[in-house]
C-alpha positions as CSV (number, residue, x, y, z in Angstrom):
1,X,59.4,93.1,83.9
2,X,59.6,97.1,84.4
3,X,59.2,96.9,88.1
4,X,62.0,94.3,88.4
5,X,64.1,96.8,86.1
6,X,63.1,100.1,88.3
7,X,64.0,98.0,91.5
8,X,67.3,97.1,90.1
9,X,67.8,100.8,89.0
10,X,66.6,101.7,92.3
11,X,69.4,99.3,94.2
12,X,72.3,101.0,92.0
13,X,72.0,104.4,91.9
14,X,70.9,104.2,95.9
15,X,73.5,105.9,97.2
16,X,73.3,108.6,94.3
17,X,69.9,109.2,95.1
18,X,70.3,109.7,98.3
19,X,73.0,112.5,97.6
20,X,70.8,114.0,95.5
21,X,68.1,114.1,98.2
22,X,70.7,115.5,100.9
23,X,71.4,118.3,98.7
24,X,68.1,119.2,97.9
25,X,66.9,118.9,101.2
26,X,70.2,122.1,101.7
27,X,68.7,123.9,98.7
28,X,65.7,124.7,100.8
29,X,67.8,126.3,103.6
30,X,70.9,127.5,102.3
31,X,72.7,129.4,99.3
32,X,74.3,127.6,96.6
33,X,77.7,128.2,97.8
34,X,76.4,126.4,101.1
35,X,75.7,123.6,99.4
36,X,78.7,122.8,97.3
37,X,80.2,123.2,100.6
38,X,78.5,121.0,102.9
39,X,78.3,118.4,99.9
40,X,82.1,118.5,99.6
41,X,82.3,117.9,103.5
42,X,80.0,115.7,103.4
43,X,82.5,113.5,100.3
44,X,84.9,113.6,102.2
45,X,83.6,112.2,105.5
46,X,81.9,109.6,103.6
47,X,85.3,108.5,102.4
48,X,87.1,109.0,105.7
49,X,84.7,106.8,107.3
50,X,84.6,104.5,104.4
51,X,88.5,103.8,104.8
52,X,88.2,103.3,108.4
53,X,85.0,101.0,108.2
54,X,87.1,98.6,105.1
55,X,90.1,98.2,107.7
56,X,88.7,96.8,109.8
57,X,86.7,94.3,107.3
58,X,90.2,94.0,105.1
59,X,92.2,93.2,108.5
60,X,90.0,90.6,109.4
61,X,89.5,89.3,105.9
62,X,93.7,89.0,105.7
63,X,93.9,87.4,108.9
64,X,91.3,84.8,108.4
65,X,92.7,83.8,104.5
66,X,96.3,84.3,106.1
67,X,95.2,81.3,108.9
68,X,93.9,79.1,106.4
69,X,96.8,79.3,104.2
70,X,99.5,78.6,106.9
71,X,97.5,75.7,108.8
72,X,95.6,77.6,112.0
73,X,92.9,79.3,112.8
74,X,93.5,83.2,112.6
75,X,92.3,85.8,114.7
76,X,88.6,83.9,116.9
77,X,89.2,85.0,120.3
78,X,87.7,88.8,120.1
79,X,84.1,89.2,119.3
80,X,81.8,86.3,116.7
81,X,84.0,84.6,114.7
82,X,86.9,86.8,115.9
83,X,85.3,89.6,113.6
84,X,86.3,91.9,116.2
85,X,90.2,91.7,116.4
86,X,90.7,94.7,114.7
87,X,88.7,96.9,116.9
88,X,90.6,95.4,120.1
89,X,94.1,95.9,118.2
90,X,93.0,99.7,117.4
91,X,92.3,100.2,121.1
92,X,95.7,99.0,122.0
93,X,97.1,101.2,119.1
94,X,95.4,104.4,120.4
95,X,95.9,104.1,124.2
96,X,99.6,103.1,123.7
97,X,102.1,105.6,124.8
98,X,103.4,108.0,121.9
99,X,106.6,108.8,122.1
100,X,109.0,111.0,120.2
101,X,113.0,110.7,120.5
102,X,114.5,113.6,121.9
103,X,117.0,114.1,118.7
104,X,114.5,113.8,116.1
105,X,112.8,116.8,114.2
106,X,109.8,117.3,115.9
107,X,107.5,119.0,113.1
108,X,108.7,116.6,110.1
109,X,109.0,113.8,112.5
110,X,104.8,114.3,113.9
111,X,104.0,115.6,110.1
112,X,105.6,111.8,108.9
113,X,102.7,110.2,110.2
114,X,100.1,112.2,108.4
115,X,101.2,112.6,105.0
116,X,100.4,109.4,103.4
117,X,96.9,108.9,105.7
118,X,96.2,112.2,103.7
119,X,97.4,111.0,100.4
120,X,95.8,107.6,100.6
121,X,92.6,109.1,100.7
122,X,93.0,111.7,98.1
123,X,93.8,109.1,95.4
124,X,90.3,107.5,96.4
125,X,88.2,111.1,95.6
126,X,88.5,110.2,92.0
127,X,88.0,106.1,91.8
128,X,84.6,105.4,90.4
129,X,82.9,102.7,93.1
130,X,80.0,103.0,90.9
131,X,78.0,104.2,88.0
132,X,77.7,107.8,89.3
133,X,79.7,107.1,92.2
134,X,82.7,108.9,92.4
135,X,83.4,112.0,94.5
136,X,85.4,114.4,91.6
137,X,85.2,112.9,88.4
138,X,88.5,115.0,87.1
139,X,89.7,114.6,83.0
140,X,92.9,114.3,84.2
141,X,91.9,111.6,86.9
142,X,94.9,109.3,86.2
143,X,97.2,112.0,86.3
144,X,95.9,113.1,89.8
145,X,96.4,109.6,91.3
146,X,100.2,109.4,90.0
147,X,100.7,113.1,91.5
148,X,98.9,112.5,94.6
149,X,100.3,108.7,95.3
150,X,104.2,110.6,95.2
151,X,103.2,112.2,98.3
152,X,103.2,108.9,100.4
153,X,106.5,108.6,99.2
154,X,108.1,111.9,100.4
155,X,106.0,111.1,103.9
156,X,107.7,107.9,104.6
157,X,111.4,109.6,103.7
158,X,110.1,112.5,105.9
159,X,109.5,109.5,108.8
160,X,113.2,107.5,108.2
161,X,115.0,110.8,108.1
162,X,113.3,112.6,111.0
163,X,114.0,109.9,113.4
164,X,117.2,110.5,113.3
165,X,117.8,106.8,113.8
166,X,120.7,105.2,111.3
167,X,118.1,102.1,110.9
168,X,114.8,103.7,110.2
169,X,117.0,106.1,107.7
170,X,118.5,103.0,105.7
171,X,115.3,101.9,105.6
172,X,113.1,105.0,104.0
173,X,115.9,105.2,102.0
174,X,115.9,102.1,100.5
175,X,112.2,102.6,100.5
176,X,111.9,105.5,98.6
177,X,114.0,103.7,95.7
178,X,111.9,100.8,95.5
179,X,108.9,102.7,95.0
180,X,110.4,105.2,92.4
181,X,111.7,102.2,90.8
182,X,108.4,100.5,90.7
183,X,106.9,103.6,90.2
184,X,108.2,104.4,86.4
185,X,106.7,100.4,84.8
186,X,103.0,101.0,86.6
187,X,102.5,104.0,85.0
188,X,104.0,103.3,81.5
189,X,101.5,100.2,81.7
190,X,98.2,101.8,81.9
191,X,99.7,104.6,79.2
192,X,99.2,102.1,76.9
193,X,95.0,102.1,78.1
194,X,94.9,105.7,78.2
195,X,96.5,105.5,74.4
196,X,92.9,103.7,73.7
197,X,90.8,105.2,75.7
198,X,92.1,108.7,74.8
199,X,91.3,110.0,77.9
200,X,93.0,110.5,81.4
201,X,89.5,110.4,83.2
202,X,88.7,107.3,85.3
203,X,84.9,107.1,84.9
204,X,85.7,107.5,80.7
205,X,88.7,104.3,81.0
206,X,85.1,102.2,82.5
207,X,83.0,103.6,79.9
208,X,85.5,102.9,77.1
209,X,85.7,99.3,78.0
210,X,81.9,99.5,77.5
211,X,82.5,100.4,74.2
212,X,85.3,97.8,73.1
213,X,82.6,95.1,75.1
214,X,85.4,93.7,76.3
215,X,87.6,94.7,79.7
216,X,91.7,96.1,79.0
217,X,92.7,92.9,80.8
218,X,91.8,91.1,77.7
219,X,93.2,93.5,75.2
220,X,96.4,94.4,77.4
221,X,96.9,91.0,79.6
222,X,100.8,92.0,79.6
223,X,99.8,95.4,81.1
224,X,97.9,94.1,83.9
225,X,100.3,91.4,85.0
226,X,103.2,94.9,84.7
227,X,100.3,97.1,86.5
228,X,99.3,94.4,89.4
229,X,102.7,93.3,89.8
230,X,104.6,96.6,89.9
231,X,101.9,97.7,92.2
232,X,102.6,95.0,94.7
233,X,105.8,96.7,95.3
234,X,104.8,100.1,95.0
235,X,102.9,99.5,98.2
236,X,105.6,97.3,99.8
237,X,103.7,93.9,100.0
238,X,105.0,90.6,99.8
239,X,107.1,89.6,98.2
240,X,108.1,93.3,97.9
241,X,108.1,94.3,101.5
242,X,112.2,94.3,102.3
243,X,110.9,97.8,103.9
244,X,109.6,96.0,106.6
245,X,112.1,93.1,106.6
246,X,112.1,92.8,110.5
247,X,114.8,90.3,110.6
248,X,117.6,92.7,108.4
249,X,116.6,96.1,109.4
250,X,114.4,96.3,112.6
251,X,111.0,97.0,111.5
252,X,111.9,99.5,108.4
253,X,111.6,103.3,108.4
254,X,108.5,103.3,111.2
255,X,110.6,101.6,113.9
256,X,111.0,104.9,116.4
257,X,106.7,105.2,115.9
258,X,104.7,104.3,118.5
259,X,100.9,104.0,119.6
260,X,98.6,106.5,117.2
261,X,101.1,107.6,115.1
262,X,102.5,104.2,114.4
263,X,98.6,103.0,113.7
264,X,98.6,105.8,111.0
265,X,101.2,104.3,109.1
266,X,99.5,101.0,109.2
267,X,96.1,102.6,108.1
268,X,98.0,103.9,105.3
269,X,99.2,100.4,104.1
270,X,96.1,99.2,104.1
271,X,94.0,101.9,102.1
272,X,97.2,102.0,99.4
273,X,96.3,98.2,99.3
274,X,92.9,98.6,98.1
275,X,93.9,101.6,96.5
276,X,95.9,99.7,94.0
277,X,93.2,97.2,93.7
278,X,90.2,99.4,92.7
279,X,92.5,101.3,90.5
280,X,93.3,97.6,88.5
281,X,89.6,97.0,88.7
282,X,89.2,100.4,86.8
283,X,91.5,100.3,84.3
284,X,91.5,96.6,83.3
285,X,88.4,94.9,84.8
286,X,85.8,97.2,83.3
287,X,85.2,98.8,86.7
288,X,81.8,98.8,87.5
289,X,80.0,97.2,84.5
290,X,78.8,93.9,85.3
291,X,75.1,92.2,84.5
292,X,72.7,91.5,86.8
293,X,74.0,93.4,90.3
294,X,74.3,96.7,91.1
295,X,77.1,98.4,89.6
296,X,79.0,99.0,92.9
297,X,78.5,95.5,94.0
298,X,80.8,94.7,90.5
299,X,83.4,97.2,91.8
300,X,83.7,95.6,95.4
301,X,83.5,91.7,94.0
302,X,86.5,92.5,91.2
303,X,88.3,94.5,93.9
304,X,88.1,92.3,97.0
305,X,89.4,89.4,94.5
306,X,92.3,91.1,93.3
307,X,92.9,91.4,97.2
308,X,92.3,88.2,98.0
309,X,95.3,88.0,95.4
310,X,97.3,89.7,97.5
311,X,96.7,87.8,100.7
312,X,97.7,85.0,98.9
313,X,100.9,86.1,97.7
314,X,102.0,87.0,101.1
315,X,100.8,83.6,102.3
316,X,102.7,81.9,99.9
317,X,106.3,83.7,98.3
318,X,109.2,84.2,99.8
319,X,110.8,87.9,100.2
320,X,113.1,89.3,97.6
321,X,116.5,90.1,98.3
322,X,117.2,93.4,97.2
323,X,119.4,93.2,93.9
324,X,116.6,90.8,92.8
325,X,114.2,93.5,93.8
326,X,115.8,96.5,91.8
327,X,117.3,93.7,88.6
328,X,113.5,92.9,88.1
329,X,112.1,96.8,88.1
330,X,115.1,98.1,86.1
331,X,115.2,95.2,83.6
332,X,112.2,93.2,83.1
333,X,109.3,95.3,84.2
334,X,110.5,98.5,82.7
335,X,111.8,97.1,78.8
336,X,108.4,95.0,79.3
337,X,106.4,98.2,80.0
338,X,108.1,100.5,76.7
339,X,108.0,97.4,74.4
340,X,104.1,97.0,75.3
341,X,103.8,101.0,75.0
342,X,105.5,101.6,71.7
343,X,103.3,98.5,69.9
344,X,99.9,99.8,71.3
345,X,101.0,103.3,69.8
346,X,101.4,101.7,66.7
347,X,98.7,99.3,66.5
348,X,96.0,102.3,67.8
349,X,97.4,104.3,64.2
350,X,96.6,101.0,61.9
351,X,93.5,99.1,63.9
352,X,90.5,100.7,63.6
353,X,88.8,101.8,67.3
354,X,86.4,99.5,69.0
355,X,86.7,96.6,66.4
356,X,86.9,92.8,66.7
357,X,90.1,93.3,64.3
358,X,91.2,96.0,66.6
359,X,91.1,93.6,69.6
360,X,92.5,90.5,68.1
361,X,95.3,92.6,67.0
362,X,96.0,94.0,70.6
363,X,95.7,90.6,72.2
364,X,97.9,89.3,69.6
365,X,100.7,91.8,70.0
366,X,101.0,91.2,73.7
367,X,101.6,87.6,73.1
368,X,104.3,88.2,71.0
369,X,105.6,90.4,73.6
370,X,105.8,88.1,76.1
371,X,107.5,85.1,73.9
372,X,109.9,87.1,72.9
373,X,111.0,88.0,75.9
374,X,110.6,84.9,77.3
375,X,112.8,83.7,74.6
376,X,115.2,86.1,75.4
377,X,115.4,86.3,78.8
378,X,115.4,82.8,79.3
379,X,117.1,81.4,76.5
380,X,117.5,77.6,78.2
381,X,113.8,77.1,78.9
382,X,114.3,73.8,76.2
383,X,116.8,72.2,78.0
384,X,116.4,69.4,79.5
385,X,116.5,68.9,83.2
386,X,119.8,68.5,85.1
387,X,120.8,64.6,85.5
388,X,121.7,64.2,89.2
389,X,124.3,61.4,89.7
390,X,124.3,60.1,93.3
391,X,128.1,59.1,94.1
392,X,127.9,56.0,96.3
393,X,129.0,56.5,100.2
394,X,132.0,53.8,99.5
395,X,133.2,55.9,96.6
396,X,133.3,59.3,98.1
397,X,136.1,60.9,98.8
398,X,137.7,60.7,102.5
399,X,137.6,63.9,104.7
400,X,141.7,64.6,105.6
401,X,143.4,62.5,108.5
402,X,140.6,59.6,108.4
């Protein structure tokens, strides 16, 4: 029984033990100061090269679900099992001509393109994949993602404005509202985990679920549905994604990109896709606490599900126009998100902490929440359906000058 528990102890901490040998292995050669150094570099590539590898997994993994959902086959041409379509469509990408108008702002126009790459990355320094896995483990972790996500915004406003193109400016316009409008209820959401948790760190929101022995997405169900859904826009997926509305407004505020810079946009999509996804497996799905596997192989099972979630949403709802879009941000999401916030304030005074009274309690309250409002903002839900009345053809009334 203790060799099965060392070799399970072994599997999870893998890939801490083998930082911990790469450093000492420095130790012997070089100062301390070298070390922290090459360690950091070392993070970061591991991360860089991380993103990159789940692309081209996630790409394929969309494609496929995205096929099966709309009646065809998805991507089976390039490499086994067509597992190789993304490499061949990041070839194109890269050897495609890159091009940049003559009228647009050169620096802000080429700096676009890099901006929320860089961001998208920086937000995943301080996600724990696993116990001991995360790259800066920062008591203001939370905080640091909402700062750091902004920064994608002011890159794709910096791309629709540099272009100087009247389309791809309407468009990161528009943009930029959506995600500041959908910014405000996602964050008021998880304040009402961070109330509980009393922390801002990310690896203490996983271990405080620990400590409840239960995940947030039982004791805050309305915060996670606010969180994922909020989120969903933030990113500009379906139904959310009027950015990229092809039909209204010509391919949204990337349309003067081209070949490697355009490719950096996309890569950015993607990454904020999981982003948001291992973020709501942090805060409400108990991160990396699971029985049985390693703890990392939790993290990627909860997250690749919630993204599986998002493949079928795209495969399945319709776009929002954009009144819709801003009437649900601005007056469900948002009164949702402060109702939900100003309860949990009040029941984490009364409840005591980490109690089956405490839970019930919590659960309870969102419940509530959500009648009410359901009462409220749909006060006919009792009514019976409509009675349709089919006027014979003999009946009808005759078109003029028959």
């Amino acid at each position: 029984m203790q060799s099965i528990q060392g070799i399970l102890e072994f599997v999870d901490q893998i890939f801490v033990n083998l930082s911990l040998w790469f450093s000492s292995l420095l130790a012997n050669y070089l100062p301390d100061s070298g070390v922290t150094f090459i360690m950091m570099f070392a993070t970061v590539l591991v991360l860089v090269v991380f993103g990159l590898a789940s692309i081209i997994w996630i790409n394929v993994f969309e494609r496929k679900i995205l096929g099966r959902l709309q009646d065809r086959y998805g991507p089976n041409r390039f490499g086994p099992w067509g597992l190789l379509q993304c490499v061949a469509d990041m070839i194109k990408l890269l050897t495609k001509e890159d091009i940049t108008p003559s009228r647009a702002d050169r620096l802000v126009y080429n700096l676009a393109a890099v901006v929320p790459v860089v961001a998208t990355f920086l937000v995943l320094a301080v996600v724990p994949f696993g116990r001991g896995m995360v790259a800066a483990d920062l008591n203001v972790g939370f905080l640091y993602i909402v700062a750091v996500g902004s920064l994608g915004t002011i890159g794709i406003f910096m791309g629709g404005w540099a272009s100087h193109n009247k389309y791809a400016l309407l468009s990161g316009v528009r943009t930029v509202a959506q995600m500041i409008s959908y910014e405000i209820p996602m964050v008021l959401s998880v304040v009402g985990v961070l109330l509980l948790v009393g922390s801002l760190s990310m690896v203490s929101i996983v271990e405080a679920q620990g400590d409840w022995r239960l995940p947030f997405v039982v004791l805050q169900p309305l915060a996670f549905v606010i969180y994922f859904t909020a989120a969903v826009a933030e990113v500009n997926r379906s139904p959310f994604d009027l950015p990229e509305g092809e039909s209204e407004i010509v391919a949204g505020y990337h349309i003067e990109y081209t070949g490697i810079k355009f490719a950096m946009f996309l890569l950015a999509e993607y990454i904020n896709a999981f982003s948001i996804c291992a973020i709501a497996t942090t805060v409400f799905l108990g991160g990396w606490k699971g029985p049985i596997l390693p703890s990392w192989a939790w993290f990627f099972i909860k997250a690749y599900s919630l993204y599986f979630v998002l493949i079928w949403l795209r495969g399945t709802l319709p776009r929002l126009r954009v009144d819709q879009l801003m009437n649900f941000a601005w007056k469900t999401l948002v009164p949702l998100a402060l109702a939900n916030l100003m309860l949990t304030a009040l029941l984490a005074k009364l409840v005591p902490a980490h109690s089956l009274v405490g839970a019930v309690a919590y659960l309870l309250v969102n419940v509530v929440v959500i009648v009410c409002i359901a009462l409220v903002k749909y006060p006919g839900w009792k009514r019976g359906k409509r009675e349709v009345v089919l006027v014979p053809r003999s009946t009808a009334p005759q078109a003029r000058g028959s």
